[in-house]
Every structure is written in C-alpha cells, then in structure tokens.
N, C-alpha and C positions, 0 to 999 in steps of 0.2 A: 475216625480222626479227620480233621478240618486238611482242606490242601494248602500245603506249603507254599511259602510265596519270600522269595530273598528281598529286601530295600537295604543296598549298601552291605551291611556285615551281618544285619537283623536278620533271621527268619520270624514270618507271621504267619502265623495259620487261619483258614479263613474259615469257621463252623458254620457259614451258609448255607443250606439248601441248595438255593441258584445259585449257579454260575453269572459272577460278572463279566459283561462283553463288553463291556467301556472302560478303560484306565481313568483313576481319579488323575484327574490334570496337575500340572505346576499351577499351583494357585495362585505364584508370587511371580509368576515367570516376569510378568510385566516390567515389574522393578528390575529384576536381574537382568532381564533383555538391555531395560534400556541404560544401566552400569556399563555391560559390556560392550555397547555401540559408544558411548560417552569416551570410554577407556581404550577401544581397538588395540589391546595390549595384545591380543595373539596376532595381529596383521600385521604384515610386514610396514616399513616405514614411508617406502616408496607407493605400499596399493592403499592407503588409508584414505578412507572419503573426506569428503571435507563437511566434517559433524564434529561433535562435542570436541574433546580437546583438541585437537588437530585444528578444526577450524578457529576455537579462541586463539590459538599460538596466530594463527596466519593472519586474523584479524589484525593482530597488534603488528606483525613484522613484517617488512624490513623493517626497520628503523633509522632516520638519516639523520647527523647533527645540522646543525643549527647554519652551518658555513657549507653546508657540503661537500666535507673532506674526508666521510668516512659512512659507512653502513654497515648495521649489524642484521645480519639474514640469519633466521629460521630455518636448519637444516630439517632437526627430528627432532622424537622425544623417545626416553625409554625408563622402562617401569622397573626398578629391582625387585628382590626377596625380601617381602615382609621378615624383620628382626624378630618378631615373638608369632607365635601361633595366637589362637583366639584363646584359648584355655591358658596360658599366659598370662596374656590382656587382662582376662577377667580377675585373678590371680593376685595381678603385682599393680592395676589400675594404669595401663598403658592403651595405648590406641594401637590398633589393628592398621597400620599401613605400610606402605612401600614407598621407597626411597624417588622422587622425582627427577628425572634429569633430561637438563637441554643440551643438543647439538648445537651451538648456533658458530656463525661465520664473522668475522671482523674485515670489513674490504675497506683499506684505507687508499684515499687517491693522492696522486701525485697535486701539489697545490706552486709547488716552485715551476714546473712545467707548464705554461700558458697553451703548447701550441697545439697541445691535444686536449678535446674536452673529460671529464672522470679517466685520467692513465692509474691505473690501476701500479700503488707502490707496494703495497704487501696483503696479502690474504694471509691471517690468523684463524682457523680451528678449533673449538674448544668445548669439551663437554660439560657443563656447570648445573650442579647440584640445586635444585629450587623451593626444596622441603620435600615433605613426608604427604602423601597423598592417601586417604584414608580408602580401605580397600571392604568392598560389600562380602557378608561371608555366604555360606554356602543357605544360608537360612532367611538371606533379604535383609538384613539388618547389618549397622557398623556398630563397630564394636569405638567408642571413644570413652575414655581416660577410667576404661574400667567397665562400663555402662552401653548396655547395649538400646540402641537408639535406631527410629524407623524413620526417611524422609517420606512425608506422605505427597501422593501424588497433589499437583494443584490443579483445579477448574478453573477456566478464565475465559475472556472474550477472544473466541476466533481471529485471526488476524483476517483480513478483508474487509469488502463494502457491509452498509448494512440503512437500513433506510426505515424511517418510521414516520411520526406526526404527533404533536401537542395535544389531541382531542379537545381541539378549541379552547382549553385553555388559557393560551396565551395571551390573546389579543380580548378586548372586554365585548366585541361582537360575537366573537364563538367561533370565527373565521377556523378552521384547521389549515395550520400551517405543519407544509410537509421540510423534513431533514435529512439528509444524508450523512455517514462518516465514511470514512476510509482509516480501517487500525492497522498498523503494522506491527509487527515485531518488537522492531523496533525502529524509533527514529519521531518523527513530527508527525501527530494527530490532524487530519484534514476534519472538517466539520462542516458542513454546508446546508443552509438554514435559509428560508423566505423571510422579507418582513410582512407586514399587513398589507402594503401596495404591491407584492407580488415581485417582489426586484429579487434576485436572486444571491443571498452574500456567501460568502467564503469565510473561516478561520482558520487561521495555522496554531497550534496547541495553544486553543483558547484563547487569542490576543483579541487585539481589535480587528473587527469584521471590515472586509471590503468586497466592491461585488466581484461573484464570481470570475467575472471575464477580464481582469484583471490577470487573473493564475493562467486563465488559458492561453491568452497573450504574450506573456511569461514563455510557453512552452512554444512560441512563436507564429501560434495562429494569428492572422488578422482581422478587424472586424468584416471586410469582404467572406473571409475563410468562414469564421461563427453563421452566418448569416445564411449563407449558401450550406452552409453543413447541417443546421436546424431548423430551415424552412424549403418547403418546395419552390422553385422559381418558376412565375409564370409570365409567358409574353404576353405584351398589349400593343395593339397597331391601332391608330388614329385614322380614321377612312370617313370622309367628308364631312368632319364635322363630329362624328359619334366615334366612340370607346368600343375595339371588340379584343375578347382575349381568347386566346387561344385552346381546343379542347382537349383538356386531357382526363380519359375516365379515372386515374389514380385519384386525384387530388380536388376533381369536382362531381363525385359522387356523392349525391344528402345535399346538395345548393338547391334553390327553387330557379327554375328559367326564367331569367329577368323581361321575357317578350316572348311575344309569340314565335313559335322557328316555324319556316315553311319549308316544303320537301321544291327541289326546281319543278317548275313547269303545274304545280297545285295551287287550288288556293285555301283547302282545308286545311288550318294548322297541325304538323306533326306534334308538336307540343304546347301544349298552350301557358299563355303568363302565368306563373305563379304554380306550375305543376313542379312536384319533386323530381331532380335526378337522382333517376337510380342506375344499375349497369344493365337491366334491359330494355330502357330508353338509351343509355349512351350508344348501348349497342345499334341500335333501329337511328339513332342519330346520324351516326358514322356512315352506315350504309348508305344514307340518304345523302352522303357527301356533303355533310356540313361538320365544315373542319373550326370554324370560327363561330363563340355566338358573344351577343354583346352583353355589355357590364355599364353602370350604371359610375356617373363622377364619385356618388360620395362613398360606393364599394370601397373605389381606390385611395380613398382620405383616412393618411393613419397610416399606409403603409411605406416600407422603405426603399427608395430604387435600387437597384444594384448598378446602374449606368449615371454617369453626369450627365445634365442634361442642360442642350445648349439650343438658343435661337438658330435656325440655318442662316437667318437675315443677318442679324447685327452681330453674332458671335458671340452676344451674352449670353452668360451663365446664369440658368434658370433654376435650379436644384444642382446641389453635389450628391458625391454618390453616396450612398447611405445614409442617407437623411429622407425623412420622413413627407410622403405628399400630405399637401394644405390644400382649400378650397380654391384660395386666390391661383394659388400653383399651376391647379388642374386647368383653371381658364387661360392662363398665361401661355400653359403646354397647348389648345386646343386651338388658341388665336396665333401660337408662333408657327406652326406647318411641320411641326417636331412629327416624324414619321410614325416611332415608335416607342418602347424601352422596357426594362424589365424591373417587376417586382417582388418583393418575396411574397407569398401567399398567406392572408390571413383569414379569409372568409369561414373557416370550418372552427364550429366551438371545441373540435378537439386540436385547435391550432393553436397554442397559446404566445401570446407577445412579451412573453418573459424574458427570455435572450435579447430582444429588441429595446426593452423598458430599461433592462440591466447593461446594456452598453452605453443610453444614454444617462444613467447616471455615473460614469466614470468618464476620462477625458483623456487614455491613454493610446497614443499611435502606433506604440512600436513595441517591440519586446524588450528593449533597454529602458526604455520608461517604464515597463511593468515590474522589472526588476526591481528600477528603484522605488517604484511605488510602496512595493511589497517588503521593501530595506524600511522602509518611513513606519510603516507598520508596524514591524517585529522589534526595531531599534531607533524607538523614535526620540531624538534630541540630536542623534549625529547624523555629519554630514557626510551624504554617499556617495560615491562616486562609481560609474559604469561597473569599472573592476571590480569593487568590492560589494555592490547589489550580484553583482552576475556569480560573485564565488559563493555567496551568500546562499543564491538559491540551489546552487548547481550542489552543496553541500546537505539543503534541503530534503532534495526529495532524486537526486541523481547521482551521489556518493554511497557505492556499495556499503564502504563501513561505515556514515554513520545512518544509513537508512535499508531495511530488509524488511519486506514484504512476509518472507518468509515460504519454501515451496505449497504449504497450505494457503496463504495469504494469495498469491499469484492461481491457485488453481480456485479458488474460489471466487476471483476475480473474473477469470477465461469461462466460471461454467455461469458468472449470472448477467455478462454481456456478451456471451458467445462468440469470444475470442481466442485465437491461438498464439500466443505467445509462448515461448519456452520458460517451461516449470524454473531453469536458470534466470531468469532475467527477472531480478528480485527486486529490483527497485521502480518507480512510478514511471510510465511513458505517457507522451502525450496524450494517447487513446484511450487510457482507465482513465482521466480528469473528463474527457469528453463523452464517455460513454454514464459514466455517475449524473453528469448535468443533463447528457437527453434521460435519463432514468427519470430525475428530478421531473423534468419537463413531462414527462411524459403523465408521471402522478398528479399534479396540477391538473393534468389537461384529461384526468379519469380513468388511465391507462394502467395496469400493471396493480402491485398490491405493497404493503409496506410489509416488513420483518418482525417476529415474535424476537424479542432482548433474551427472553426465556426458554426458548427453544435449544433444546440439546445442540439442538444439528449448526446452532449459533456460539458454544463453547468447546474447548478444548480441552485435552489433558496435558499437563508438562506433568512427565515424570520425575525420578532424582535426576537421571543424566544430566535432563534438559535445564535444570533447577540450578544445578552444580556448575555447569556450563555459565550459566548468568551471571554468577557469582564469581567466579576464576574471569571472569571478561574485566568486570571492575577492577580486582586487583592486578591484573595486567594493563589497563590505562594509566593505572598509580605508577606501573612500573615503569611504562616506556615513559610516563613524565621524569623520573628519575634518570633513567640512561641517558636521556636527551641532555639533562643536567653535568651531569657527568662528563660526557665525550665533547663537550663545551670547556668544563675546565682541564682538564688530564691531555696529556700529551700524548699523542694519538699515535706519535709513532714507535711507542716503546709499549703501551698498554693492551692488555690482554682481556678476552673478551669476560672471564670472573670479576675485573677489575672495574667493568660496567652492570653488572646486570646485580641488584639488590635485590634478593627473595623475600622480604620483610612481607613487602605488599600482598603477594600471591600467598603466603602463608596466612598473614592475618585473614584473606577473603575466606579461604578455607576450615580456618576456625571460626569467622563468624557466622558462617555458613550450618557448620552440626551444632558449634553453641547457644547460637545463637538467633537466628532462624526462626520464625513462628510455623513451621513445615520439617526442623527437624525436631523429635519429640523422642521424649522415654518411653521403652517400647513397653505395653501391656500384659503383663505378663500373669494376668491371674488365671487363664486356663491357658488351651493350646488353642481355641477359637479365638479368644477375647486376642491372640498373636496374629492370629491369620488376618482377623476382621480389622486390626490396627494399619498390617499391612498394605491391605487393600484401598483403606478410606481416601477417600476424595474431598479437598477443604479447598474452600473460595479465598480464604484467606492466605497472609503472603504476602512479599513484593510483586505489585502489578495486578493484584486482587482487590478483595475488600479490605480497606485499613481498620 
C-alpha cells in the first residue's frame, strides 16, 4: 500500500517507489501573496504599511473644501463577512465579496472666529459603508456574478532610467543619436534626446522639446553650477607674453606636450614637442618640479571662462563669465596684463562640449525663468506668471501624489548612478536629472553602454493587488472630486461625514476592473493544468502595457 499523505480533508496515497524530499510548492502563491499584502485584512489598522489599499485611501485623503472650513481625514478601513460562501456564488450567480468600510473624520473649523487660524468647532466620526470588495478564494481565483475569473499578472516597463540610441536611423548621415528616459510609476514621462548638432533637448510627456539645461535650472542650478559640475577646471597664468596652464595628471593625461619641457639646470629635453602624456611621463614630470607647462592661443579658442575678465588699466570688461574665448579675445587678454583666469577644459575627445553648446542655445538666468520657460512649453497660449510656473513644476516632478518613482523606480535609479538616497524618497531630485545628463554625456563622448528595451531585468510584474490598486486610485480621484462638491454646497455644520462621501465611483472602478479589464479573464477550466497555467500567465497587455 502507497503511503498516506492528508491535503485538507483528502487523504492521498502516494504508489511511488521514492520517496519525495521536496514538497510540490503553492504554484499560485504569487497571486495570493500579493491579494493578501493589497488587503492587509489580518493587520491591525494602526501596523498597516503604506501598500495597496491603505496607501490608495491615503493618497486621496485628507480632503479639504474649497474655503477651508472643513476636512475629511482617513482614519481606517475594515473588511466584513462575505454574505454567501463560494458554493453559493456559483449556485445563485452572486459575487464572492465582503462588505467595505471607512472610518473617516469630519473636522469642521471655526470661520466666525478670525482671531485664531483652523479653531477647530466640531470633530464628527463616522464608519461609511463604500461597496462590496470582491474577495480571492482559496484556489487564486474571484469568483464574480457566478463565474469564476483569474486576474493575470501584467509585464511592463520597469519604473527607472533607461537609455538607448536610433542606430543611425534618424538623421539622413547615419549620425547615432543617443536617448535617455526616466519612467515612473506614475506621474510625467522625462525623455531626453540629441539633435544632429549634438545640443542636448529634454521632453516632458512628449510635448515640445527644449534644451536640457533648461529642467536643470529649474531644479535651481546655475549655468556657473552646470559648468563646473561637467567639466574639469583648469588654471592659465599669462607670464611674459606666453599662455602656461597648470598640471594636472587627472585631466591631461593622452595630450601631446605642446614644446619641449626641460628638467632645471639641463639642456636635454625631458620631453620632447609633440611626445604623448602618459602618467609615467607625468609622473618623471612632477618629480622634475615642473608644476606648469605651456598651451598654445588657439587650444584656448572655443572654450568658456569661469571668471569675467577685465583690463587692470581701463576697468574694461574684456569677456563675461561664461562665455566663450575668441581669437581677437585671446590677444586683447595678452596685450591687457590680465594676470590669469579660469577655464573649463575641453582638449580631451572624451570631453564633450555638449553642456556648453546646450546652454548656449537657451537664454535662461535663473530658475524662475526656467520655470516659466518650461510653463510656455507644457501650456502654450497662457500667460504665466512666477506662481503658477513654479506650482506647475513643483506638482511636476516634486508632488508625492501626483508623481512616484516607485521603491523599484528609486532603487534602480541609486544602483545605476551609484547613489544613496532612501528607497522612501519617491519622487525626482535634483541629482537623478544630473546624473542621466552626465550619463548622456558620457555615451556621446564613448563611455558607458546603452540598455536592452527587451531585457527581463528591464520589465516588471504587477500582480492583481497591484493591478486592483491602480484601479480603486481612479475611482477614489472621481470621488474626492465629488466630496469636494459636496462640502461646497451642504452646510458644514449640521453634515455628517455619509452625507459626503458617494461610493458610486469606487464601486464602478471595481467592477470595471473584474468586468471589464483586458487582465481580468474566464478562468480555463478544461483540465486542472490548463487552471494553474491560466493562473500563472504573464500578458504585456492592459492599462500602461501594449494597447
């Protein structure tokens, strides 16, 4: 006789030879897992993370009207007792769920009291009933109006950066022009693209392009700040007449030595014109205490200063700062007695004058004008004003609700510019827009490699929770537009928090969701594999997939 083995009420008997040492696994567990994180119906109300339901509630709330004389807070939520079991359902053609309901809080403020700001005139309490939430049975599957139905998981594109190239496509020379994105969550699509002259532009969800340094400005760099943050700076001292710049092995290792160097007290050249540096001539350089060697005018031609440069004599201004040396310049610099100044560095082909090309095609000062630059763009025909560019952006890419990176979007950010920022801190800082553009820069100038679109390790899985989640977010945005409506017209101090809150919305997302759904489907039901394999499949299709 086979050995006995209980699942549930069953006994199996097992007529193998061997002995199995591996338990066959939850095949489904996946789904289920990620129901019950969605649901956190066994956790108390106070330890719940901020994931699936929990987090859509808190998304949407508090809720404040229109005059601010009242808010509706988000205490809890709790799950009742399914009305029918599943053998029921199947039975009578009902749906398998449980009863939804909110805690939420009514704080209405005093408004005849001027002399204190929100005095608080009455707190109302209130548990309100928000539909029937459909409930995963023990088997991975909901059971809806009868008919049991499987959400399948969805494939989609990773939230984070991701970076590729046209393969010459683009442009009719064959030029490859390289691009960057940044996907989140949710929120505004960043796109960052070259043209054919190498300028570096920007999109915000596909609008019209502007350059890069634009956004960066925005997040309050200045072009001093870009400059100095993407190019090495190097000194030049003006000594009788000739140009000498200052040595550093970082940044002028792979230059040819524009003259012969002598060692003191020799007259065999240590180096001779036109010999490469490498770091064991810098090295034999240094020792030899040659701290300076010289540079030729039209090295310096093309690049941009980082100082203003003035005559000592007359106090004229010969160049401003960051603007670009000229030939006439250079002489003007050599005939004024101008001591010194500084440059950024461009001599190395892995240096590229991208950043440099791309400020001068744009003509913004300050990070208010970038704002509103960036207003003219997204909403072009109205007239913007400080405030409303600056909310504009700040709702952009620095409003936790309407923009989330996501904790996968944020670590995949930290692991491919190797930064630390906390997994919490979900929306864009200045340093992921800076760190994409030297990435950019960096591809341009041969450095680094672009992204497979097609690589796993570049998709994701949203399960149902996550799925169901998406979906209960939209019909709670329908809904706080309604309460807002609401606490507008009704008298605020007699009104009870049922009296504001319409379930319509959350219910319709809910049903559009198992009905309707290209991800909720009839489950397969022609063997007990043709079940499992239904459960398990992974489709690109979906909201936020393939259409």
């Amino acid at each position: 006789m086979g050995q006995p083995a209980f699942e549930g009420s069953v006994q199996r008997h097992s007529f193998s030879k061997i002995r199995s040492h591996i338990e066959i696994p939850d095949l489904v567990e996946v789904q289920r897992r990620s129901y019950e994180e969605f649901l956190q119906a066994e956790t108390l109300p106070d330890r719940r993370e901020d994931k699936g339901l929990h987090a859509a509630f808190k998304s949407v709330f508090p809720i404040m009207d229109y005059n601010n004389s009242a808010i509706l807070e988000f205490s809890s939520y709790s799950l009742g007792t399914p009305k029918y079991d599943t053998r029921e359902c199947i039975e009578q053609g009902m749906t398998f769920a449980a009863p939804l309901k909110l805690r939420v809080r009514l704080v209405v403020f005093d408004q005849q009291d001027k002399s204190v700001k929100n005095r608080v005139l009455d707190v109302r309490e209130q548990e309100v009933y928000v539909g029937e939430l459909p409930l995963m049975t023990e088997r991975g599957t909901f059971m809806v109006n009868g008919t049991e139905r499987v959400a399948v998981s969805q494939l989609h594109r990773s939230p984070g950066p991701s970076f590729g190239h046209d393969k010459g496509r683009t442009h009719s020379s064959g030029k490859v022009l390289f691009s960057g994105r940044i996907i989140p969550y949710r929120g505004s699509w960043l796109d960052f693209e070259y043209d054919a002259k190498d300028i570096l532009y920007v999109r915000i969800d596909r609008r019209r392009k502007m350059p890069a340094t634009i956004l960066l400005k925005g997040f309050g760099f200045s072009t001093d700040d870009l400059l100095k943050m993407y190019y090495p700076v190097e000194e030049v001292r003006v000594v009788n007449g000739g140009l000498l710049r200052k040595l550093d092995p970082d940044i002028h290792a792979g230059l040819r030595s524009p003259a012969d160097l002598f060692e003191k007290g020799s007259n065999e050249p240590l180096v001779k014109e036109g010999t490469k540096l490498n770091k064991t001539l810098m090295g034999r350089i240094r020792a030899a205490g040659i701290k300076e060697i010289p540079i030729k005018q039209e090295d310096l031609v093309g690049r941009a200063v980082l100082t203003e440069l003035v005559d000592p004599g007359t106090q004229e201004v010969i160049l401003e700062k960051n603007q670009r040396l000229t030939a006439p310049v250079m002489e003007r610099i050599l005939e004024s007695g101008v001591e010194g100044f500084k440059v950024i560095y461009l001599d190395s082909p892995t240096t590229s004058p991208v950043i440099l090309d791309t400020l001068e095609a744009e003509r913004t000062n300050s990070k208010e004008e970038a704002w509103v630059e960036i207003y003219k763009r997204l909403r072009p025909g109205e007239m913007p004003s400080i405030e409303s560019a600056k909310l504009l952006f700040e709702n952009l890419f620095l409003n936790p609700k309407r923009y989330d990176l996501s904790p996968v979007g944020r670590l995949k950010m930290n692991k491919r510019f190797n930064l630390d920022l906390s997994l919490e801190q979900r929306t864009l800082s200045a340093q992921d827009i800076v760190e994409v553009v030297r990435c950019l820069v960096d591809l341009k100038a041969g450095k680094g490699a672009v992204d497979d679109i097609d690589h796993l390790g570049n998709r994701r899985v949203r399960s149902v929770g996550e799925l169901l989640e998406n979906q209960i977010r939209i019909g709670l945005a329908r809904m706080e537009r309604s309460i807002k409506e609401r606490m507008n017209l009704l008298d605020m101090e007699t009104v009870l928090p049922h009296d504001l809150i319409n379930a319509k919305p959350i219910v319709g997302a809910i049903k559009e969701f198992f009905a309707g759904s290209q991800l909720s489907q009839f489950m397969d039901q022609t063997n007990p594999l043709a079940e499992i394999t239904h459960k398990r499949r992974l489709s690109a299709l979906g909201p936020g997939g393939l259409t």
